[in-house]
C-alpha positions in Angstrom: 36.0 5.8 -51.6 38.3 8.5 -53.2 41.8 9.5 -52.0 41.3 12.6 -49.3 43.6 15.7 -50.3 46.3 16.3 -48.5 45.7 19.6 -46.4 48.9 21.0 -44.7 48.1 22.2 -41.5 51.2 21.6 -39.3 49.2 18.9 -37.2 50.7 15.9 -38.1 47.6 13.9 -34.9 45.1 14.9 -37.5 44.0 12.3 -40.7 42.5 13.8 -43.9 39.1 13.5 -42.8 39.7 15.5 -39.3 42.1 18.0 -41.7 38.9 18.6 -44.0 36.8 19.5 -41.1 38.9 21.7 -39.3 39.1 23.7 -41.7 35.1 23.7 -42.5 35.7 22.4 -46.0 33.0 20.2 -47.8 33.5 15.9 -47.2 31.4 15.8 -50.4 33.6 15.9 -52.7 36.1 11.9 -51.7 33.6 10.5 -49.1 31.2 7.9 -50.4 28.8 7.9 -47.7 28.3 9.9 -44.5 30.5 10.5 -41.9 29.3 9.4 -38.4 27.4 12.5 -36.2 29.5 10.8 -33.4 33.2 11.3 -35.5 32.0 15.1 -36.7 31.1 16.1 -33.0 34.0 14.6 -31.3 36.3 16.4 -33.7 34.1 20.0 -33.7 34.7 19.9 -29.8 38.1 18.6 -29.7 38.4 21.7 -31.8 36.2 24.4 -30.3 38.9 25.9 -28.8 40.2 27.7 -31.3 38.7 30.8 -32.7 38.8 29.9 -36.3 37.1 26.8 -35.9 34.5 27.4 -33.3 32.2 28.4 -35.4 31.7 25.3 -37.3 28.7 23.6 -37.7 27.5 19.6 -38.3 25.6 21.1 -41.2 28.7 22.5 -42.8 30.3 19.3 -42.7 27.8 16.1 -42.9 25.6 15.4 -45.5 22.8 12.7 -46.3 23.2 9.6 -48.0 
């Protein structure tokens, strides 16, 4: 697996992978296989309550092995 970016967000609770998804960018590009529905979800509505993230999507953010 590649090194995530670093994403500065000012939410130090957050790891790379839960960075990349809050802010609806791609996992394509440093994951070497899917990330888990269950880890997505659980981010996306831990999440939700924000406006600029609560209109993110599973198929935004996973993709098929």
């Amino acid at each position: 697996m590649n090194k995530a970016p670093i994403i500065e967000t000012g939410l130090s609770s957050l790891n790379a992978v839960e960075d990349t998804i809050s802010q609806r960018r791609s996992l394509r590009g440093f994951l070497d296989k899917p990330v888990d529905r269950e880890i997505i979800e659980r981010i996306l509505f831990w999440r939700e309550g924000t406006k600029r993230h609560k209109h993110a999507t599973l198929a935004w953010t996973c993709h098929d092995g």
